[in-house]
C-alpha positions in Angstrom: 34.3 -43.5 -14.2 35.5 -39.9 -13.5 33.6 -37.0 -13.7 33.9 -33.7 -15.0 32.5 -30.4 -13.9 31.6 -29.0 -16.9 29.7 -25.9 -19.0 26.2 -27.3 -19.9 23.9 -25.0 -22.5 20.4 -24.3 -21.5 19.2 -21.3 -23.6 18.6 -20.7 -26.9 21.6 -20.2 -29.2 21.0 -16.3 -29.2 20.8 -16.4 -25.5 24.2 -17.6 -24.2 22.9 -18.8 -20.3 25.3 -22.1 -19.2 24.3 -24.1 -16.2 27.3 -25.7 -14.1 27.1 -29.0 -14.0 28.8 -31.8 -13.0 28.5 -34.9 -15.1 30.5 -38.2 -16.2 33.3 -38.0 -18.7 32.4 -40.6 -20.8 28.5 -41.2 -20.6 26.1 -41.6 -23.3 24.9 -38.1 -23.8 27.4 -36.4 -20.6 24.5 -37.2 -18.5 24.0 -34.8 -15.7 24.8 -35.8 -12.0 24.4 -32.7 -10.6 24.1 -28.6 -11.1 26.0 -26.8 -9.0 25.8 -23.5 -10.2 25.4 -21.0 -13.3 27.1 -19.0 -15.8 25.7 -15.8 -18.1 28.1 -14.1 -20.0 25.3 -11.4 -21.2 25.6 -9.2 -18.3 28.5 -6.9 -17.6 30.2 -7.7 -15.7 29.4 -11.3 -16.8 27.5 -13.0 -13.2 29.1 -16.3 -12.7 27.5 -18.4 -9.3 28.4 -21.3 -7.7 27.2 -23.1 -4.9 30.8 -23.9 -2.8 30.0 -26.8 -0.4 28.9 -28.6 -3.7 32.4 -27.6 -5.4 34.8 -28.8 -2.6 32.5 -31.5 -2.2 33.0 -32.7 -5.9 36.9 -32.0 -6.1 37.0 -33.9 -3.0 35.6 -37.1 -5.0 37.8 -36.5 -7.8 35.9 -34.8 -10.0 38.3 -32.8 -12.5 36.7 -29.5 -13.6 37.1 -28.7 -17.6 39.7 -26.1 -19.0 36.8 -23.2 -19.4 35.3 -23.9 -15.8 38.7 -23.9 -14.3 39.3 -20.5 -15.9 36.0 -18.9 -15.1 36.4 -20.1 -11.5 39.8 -19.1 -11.1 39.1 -15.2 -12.5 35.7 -15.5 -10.4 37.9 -15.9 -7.1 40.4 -13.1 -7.9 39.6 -10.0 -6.5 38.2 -7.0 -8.6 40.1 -3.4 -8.7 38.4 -0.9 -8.1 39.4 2.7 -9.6 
């Protein structure tokens, strides 16, 4: 079964937090395997953590991150201008 790194909720609607997560594709419910890091779009800049043994580990395996978490990772690693 493959497994998908994936954007997970884990606020209140009003407070937009997201927990990285990787969990299987097609499980009842996307049931969790693992968190590997978090996401809160609140703050400016928006602070965006992962924990990167636990990412290589998991693309390693397989696992295929989804469209929004390969986007926020890939802007996370580019680095920021400064003026």
């Amino acid at each position: 079964m493959s497994v998908v790194l994936r954007l997970a909720r884990a606020a209140p609607r009003r407070c937009r937090t997201t927990h990285r997560r990787g969990g299987q594709a097609f499980a009842p419910r996307r049931q969790v395997i693992e968190a590997i890091g978090a996401y809160d779009p609140n703050l400016e800049p928006p602070k965006f953590e992962v924990n990167e043994e636990r990412w290589a580990h998991w693309i390693k395996v397989g696992a295929q991150p989804s469209e929004t978490v390969a986007g926020l990772k890939k802007r996370a690693s580019k680095p920021t201008a400064r003026a």
